[in-house]
C-alpha positions in Angstrom: 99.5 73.4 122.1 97.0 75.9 124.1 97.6 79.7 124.5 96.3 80.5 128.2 95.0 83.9 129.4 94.6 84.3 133.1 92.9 86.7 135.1 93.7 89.7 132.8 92.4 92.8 133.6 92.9 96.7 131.8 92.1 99.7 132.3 92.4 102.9 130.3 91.9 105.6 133.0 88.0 105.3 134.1 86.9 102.8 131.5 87.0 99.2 132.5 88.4 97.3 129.0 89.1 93.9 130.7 88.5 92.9 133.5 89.5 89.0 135.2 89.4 87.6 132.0 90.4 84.2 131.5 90.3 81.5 128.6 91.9 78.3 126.6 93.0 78.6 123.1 93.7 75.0 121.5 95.7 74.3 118.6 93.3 72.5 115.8 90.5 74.8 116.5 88.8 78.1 115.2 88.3 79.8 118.3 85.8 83.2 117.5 85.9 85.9 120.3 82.6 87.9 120.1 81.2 90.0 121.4 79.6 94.3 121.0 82.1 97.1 120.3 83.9 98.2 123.0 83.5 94.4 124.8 87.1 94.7 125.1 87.6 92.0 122.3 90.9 93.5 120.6 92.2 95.0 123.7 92.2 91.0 124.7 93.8 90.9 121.5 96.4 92.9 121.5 97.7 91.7 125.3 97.7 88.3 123.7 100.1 89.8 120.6 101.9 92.1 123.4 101.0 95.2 121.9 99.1 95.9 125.0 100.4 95.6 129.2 97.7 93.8 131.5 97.2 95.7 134.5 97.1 92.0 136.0 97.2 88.4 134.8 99.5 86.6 132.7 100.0 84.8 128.9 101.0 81.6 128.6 101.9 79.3 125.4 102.4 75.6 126.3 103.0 76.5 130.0 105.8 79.1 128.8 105.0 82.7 130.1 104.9 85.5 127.6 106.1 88.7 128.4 103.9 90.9 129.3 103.5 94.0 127.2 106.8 92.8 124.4 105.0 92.4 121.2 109.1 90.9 120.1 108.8 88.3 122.5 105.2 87.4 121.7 106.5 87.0 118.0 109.4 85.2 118.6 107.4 82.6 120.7 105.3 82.2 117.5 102.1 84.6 118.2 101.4 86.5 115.0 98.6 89.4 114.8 97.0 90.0 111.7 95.1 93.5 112.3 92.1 94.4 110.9 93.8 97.4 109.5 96.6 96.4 107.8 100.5 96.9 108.1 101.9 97.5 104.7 103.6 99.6 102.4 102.0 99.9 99.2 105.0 100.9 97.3 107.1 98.2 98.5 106.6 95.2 96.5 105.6 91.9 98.1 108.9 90.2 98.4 109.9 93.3 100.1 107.1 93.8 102.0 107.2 90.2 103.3 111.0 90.4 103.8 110.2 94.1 106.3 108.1 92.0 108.2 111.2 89.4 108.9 113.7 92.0 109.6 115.7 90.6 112.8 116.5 94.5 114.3 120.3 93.7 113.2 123.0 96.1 111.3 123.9 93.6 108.0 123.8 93.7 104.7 119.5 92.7 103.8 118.3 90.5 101.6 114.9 90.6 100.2 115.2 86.8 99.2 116.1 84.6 102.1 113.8 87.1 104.3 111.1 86.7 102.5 111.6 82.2 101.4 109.5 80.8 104.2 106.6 83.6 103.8 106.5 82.5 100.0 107.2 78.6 100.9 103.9 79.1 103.0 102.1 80.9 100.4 102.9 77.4 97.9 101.8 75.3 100.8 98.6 77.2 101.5 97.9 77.4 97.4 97.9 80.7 96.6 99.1 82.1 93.4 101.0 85.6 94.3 103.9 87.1 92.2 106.5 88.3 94.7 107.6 91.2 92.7 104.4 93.4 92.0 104.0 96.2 94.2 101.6 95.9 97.2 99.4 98.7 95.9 98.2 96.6 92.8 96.7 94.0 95.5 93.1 93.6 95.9 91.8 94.0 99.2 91.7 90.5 100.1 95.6 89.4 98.2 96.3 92.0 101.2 95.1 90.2 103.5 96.6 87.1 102.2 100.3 89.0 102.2 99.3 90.1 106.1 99.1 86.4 106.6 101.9 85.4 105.4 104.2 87.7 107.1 103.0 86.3 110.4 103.9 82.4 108.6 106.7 83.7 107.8 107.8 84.0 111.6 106.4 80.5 112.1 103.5 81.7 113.8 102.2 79.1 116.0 99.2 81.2 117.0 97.5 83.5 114.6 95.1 85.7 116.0 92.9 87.9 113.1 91.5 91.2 114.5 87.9 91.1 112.1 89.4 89.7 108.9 86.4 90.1 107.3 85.0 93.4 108.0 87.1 95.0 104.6 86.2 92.0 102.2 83.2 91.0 99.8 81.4 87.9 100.4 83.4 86.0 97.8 87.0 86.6 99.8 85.2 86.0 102.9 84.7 82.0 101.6 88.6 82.3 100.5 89.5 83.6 104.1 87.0 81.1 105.9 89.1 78.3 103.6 92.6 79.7 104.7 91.2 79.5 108.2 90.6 75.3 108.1 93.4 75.2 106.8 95.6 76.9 109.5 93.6 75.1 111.8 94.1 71.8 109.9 98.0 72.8 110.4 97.3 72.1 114.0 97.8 75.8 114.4 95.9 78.4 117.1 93.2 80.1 115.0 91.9 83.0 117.3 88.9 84.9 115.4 87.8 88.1 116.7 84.4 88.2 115.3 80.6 90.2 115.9 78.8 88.9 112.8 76.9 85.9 114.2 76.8 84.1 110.5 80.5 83.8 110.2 80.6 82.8 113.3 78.3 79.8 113.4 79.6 79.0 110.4 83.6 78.6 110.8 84.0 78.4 114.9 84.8 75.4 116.8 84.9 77.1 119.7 83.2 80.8 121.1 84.0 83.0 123.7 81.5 86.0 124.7 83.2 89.4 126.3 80.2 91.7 127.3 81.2 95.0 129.2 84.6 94.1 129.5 84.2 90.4 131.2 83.8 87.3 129.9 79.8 86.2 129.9 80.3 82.9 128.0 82.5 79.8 126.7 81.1 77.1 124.5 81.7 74.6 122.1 80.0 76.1 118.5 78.2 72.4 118.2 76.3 73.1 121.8 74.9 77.0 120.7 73.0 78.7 118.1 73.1 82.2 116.7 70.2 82.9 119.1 72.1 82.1 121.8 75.1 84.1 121.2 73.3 86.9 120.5 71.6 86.5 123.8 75.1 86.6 125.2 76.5 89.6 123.3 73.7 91.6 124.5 72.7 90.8 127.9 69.3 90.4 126.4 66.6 88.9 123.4 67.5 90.3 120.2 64.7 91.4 117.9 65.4 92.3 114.4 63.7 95.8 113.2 59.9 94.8 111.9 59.8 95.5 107.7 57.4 98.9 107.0 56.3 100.0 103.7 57.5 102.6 101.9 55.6 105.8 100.5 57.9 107.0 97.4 57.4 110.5 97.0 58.8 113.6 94.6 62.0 112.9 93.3 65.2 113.9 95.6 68.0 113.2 93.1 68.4 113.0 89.2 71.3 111.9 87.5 71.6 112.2 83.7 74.0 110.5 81.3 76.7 111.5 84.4 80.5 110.4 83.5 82.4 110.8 86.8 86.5 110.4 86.8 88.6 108.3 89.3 91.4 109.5 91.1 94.0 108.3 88.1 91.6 110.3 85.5 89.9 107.0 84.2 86.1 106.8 83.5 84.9 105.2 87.1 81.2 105.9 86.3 80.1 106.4 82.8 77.1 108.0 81.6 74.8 106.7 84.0 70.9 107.6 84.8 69.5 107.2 88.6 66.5 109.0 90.5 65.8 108.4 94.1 62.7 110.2 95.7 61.6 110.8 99.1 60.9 108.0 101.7 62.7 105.3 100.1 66.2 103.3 100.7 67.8 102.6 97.1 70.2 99.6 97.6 73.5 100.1 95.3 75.2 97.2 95.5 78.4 95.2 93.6 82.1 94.4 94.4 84.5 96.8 95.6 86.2 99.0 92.8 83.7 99.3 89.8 82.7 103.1 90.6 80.4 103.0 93.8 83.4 105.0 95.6 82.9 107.6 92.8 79.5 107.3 92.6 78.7 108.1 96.4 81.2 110.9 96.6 79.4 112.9 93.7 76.1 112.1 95.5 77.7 113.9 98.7 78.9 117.0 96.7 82.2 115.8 97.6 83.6 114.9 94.0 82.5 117.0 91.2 81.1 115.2 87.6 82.8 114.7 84.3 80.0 115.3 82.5 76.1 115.1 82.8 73.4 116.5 84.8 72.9 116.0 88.4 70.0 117.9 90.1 69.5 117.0 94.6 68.7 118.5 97.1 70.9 121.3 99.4 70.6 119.0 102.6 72.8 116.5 102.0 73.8 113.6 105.1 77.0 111.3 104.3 78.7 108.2 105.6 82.0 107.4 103.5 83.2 104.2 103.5 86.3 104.6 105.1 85.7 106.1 108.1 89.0 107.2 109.4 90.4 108.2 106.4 87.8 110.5 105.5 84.9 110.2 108.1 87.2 111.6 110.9 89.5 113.4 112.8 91.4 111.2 114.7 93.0 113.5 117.0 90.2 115.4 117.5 87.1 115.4 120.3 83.7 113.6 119.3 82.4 117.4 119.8 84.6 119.0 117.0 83.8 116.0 115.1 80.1 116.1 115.2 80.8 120.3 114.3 82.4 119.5 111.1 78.7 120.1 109.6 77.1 121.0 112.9 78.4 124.2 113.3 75.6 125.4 110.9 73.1 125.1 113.2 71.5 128.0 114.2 70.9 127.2 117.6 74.6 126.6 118.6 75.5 130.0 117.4 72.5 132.4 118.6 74.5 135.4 118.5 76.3 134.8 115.2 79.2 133.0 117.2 78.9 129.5 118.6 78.2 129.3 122.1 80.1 126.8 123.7 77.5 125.4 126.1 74.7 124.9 123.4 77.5 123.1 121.9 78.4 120.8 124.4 74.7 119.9 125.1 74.1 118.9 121.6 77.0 116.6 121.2 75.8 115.1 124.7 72.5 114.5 123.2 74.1 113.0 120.1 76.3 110.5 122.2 73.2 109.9 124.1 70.9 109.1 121.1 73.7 106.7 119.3 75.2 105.3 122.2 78.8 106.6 122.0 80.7 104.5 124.3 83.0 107.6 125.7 83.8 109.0 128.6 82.9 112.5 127.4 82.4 114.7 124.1 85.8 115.7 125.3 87.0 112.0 124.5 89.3 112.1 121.2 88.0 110.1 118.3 91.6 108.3 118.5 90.0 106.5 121.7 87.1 105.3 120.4 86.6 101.6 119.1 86.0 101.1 115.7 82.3 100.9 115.9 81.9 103.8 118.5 84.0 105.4 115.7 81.2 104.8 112.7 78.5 105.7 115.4 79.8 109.1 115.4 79.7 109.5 112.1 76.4 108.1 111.4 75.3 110.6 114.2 77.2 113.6 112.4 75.0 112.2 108.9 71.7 112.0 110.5 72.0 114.9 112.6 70.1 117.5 110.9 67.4 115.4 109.2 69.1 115.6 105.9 66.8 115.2 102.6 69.3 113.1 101.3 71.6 110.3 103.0 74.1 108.7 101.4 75.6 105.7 103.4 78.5 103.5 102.2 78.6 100.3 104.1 77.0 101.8 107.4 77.4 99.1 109.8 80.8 97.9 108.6 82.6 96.6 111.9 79.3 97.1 113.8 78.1 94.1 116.5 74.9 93.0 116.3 73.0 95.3 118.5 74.6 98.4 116.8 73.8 97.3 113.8 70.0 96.6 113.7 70.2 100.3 116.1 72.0 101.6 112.5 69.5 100.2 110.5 66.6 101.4 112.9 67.8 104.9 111.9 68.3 104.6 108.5 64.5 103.2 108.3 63.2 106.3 110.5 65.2 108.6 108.4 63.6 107.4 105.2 60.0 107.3 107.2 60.3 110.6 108.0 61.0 111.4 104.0 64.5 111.3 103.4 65.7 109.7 100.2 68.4 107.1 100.8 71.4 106.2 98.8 72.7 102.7 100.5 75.9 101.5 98.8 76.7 98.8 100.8 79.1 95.3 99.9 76.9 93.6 102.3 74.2 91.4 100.5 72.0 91.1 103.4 71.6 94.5 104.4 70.9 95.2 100.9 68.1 92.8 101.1 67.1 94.0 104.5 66.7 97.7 104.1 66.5 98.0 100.2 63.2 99.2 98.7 65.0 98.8 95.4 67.9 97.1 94.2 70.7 97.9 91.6 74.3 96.8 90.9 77.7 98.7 89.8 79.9 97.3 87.7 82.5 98.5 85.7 81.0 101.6 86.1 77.4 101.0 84.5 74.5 100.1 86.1 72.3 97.1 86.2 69.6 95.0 88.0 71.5 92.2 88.7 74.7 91.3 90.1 77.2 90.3 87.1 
């Protein structure tokens, strides 16, 4: 079985998203699409699923052409999209969210349980223990993504194409997902990956395909490459990784004594915890989703008050939540009125007391410049904007007026390569120049890389080790 693209080209108004690409995709393989944001990686996606109409080229499955731009037909020929956001409804429960997924677009009577038997019949196959009537908003992130792919077995998908399955999981349900993956592929299924983290990559692909700029740079075999390689691909260029520096701690920035902070339910999510961080250095906070770093971070920005306790920081205050489009951004706003969320305090945008729309427009420029903002303008709305041109904007809105304290929840999630060490780069400078950095962060390795210390939430309390 082989899903063929052929010569397919996009655009969206001036920018160039595909453009002649074509590509194989076997069954019994893991075949990874990488390449940087904006590459044009899931709008390749998505004209594969049919979300999206090629400008040109076609979509084949075993000869068969797929119509173009029909994301029913793509289904019913067995292509199933799991997105990297996903598609459910947290107060349905599974069975019901697994049986919306089947519905055939017919007036009859429903029901929940014959909709919803091959989804679960896969779910026994695969080995997964899942209880059909819980509701979906009691799901961990990564039983979520386990329900996504289901629904997409439950239309027999023959092709499954994941949109950066891993870029919302810890490192333990990225080893579950890699292990659903062989087995899809061991199925004899099409396993398409989209992918930018070079480590997953080398370690689960068969097969890799390079997008740069919108056209395809690159097809190999995984055994016949390295991460070097790829990464040579991706960028058009040698890949350094930032040289280490050493720190210079200074006076303390932030104090936090015996603070109890409350979740959103009322319950205890931090309780009675101590913490300083000083000037000029990067303390890593790290631990699985859900024991209180959410909490923690959103006190640290001023943005959730405290139970209880003491906590003493500075007025200039940078932040980069962890869910970028539910609280980073605007969607349907410009990257301008974004960046003026906290920019419009700047005194040199409003001269007169007012703020002048030209000083404005320069500064954003200059900030789209600086963290290369793949857009056509500061005019561009945020809606437009790949996921990691997305995160760039907010990381430029955090860094933007030299805070004296940065607090940065998982920074460079769904960042490529290049964009990432460029994050990174920043974060460093900002702490050089004597900013005290709070890095909460799922990511082991960029803990290690940019942490001049080291702690770990769990259940709320604090510790020096991950347990």
């Amino acid at each position: 079985m082989a899903l063929t693209v052929d010569s397919v080209s996009k655009r969206f108004g001036p920018i160039v998203a595909l453009s002649g690409v074509s590509a194989e995709f076997l069954s019994g393989e893991i075949h990874a699409v990488l390449g940087e944001n904006g590459a044009g990686k899931s709008t390749l996606m998505e004209v594969m699923a049919g979300f999206v109409t090629p400008d040109t080229g076609t979509i084949s499955l075993d000869g068969q052409a797929v119509l173009p731009g029909r994301a029913f037909d793509a289904r019913k020929r067995g292509i199933g999209m799991i997105h990297q956001h996903f598609t459910l409804v947290p107060a349905l429960t599974v069975r019901e969210n697994l049986a919306l997924a089947q519905l055939p677009g017919l007036a009859r009577i429903i029901r929940p349980e014959e909709l919803a038997r091959t989804s679960l019949a896969a779910a026994e196959r695969l080995g997964w223990s899942i209880n059909p009537e819980i509701p979906v908003r009691q799901l961990s992130v990564g039983e979520r993504q386990r329900l996504e792919i289901l629904k997409a077995l439950g239309g027999e998908a023959k092709v499954l194409i994941f949109d950066e399955p891993t870029a919302v999981l810890i490192p333990e349900e990225v080893e579950r997902l890699f292990h659903t993956l062989r087995q899809l592929r061991d199925e004899g299924r099409v396993v398409v990956l989209i992918a930018h983290k070079l480590s997953e990559v080398t370690a689960i692909a068969d097969r890799v395909t390079v997008l740069r700029r919108g056209s395809k740079v690159a097809e190999s075999a995984m055994r016949e490459t390295d991460a070097a390689q790829l990464a040579r691909w991706m960028t058009g260029e040698d890949f350094h990784p930032i040289p280490a520096s050493s720190p210079s701690p200074g006076t303390k920035v932030v104090g936090l004594r015996n603070v109890v902070i409350k979740g959103d339910r009322g319950e205890e999510a931090v309780r009675g915890i101590d913490l300083e961080i000083r000037r000029g250095e990067i303390l890593a906070i790290g631990g699985v989703d859900g024991n209180g770093q959410h909490e923690l971070a959103e006190a640290l920005a001023g943005v959730r008050p405290i139970a209880s306790g003491l906590i003493a920081k500075g007025k200039s205050v940078g932040y980069v939540p962890g869910d970028r489009q539910g609280d980073g951004l605007a969607a349907g706003m410009s990257i301008r009125d974004n960046l003026l969320v906290t920019g419009h305090r700047k005194s040199s945008l409003a001269p007169w007391g007012w703020l002048s729309k030209s000083s404005v427009s320069v500064w954003a420029r200059e900030l789209i410049a600086k963290y290369d903002v793949r857009a056509e303008g500061a005019s561009t709305k945020v809606a437009g904007l790949s996921g990691g041109n997305q995160q760039k904007v907010v990381i430029a809105r955090a860094l933007a007026d030299q805070p004296a304290l940065l607090v940065a929840v998982n920074p460079t999630r769904g960042l490529d390569l290049k964009a990432t060490a460029f994050v990174h780069a920043q974060i460093v400078a900002a702490r050089d120049a004597g900013a005290a950095i709070a890095l909460i962060s799922t990511d082991r390795d960029e803990l290690a890389a940019l942490g001049d210390r080291t702690i770990y939430v769990s259940r709320g309390l604090l510790s020096e080790r991950l347990i």
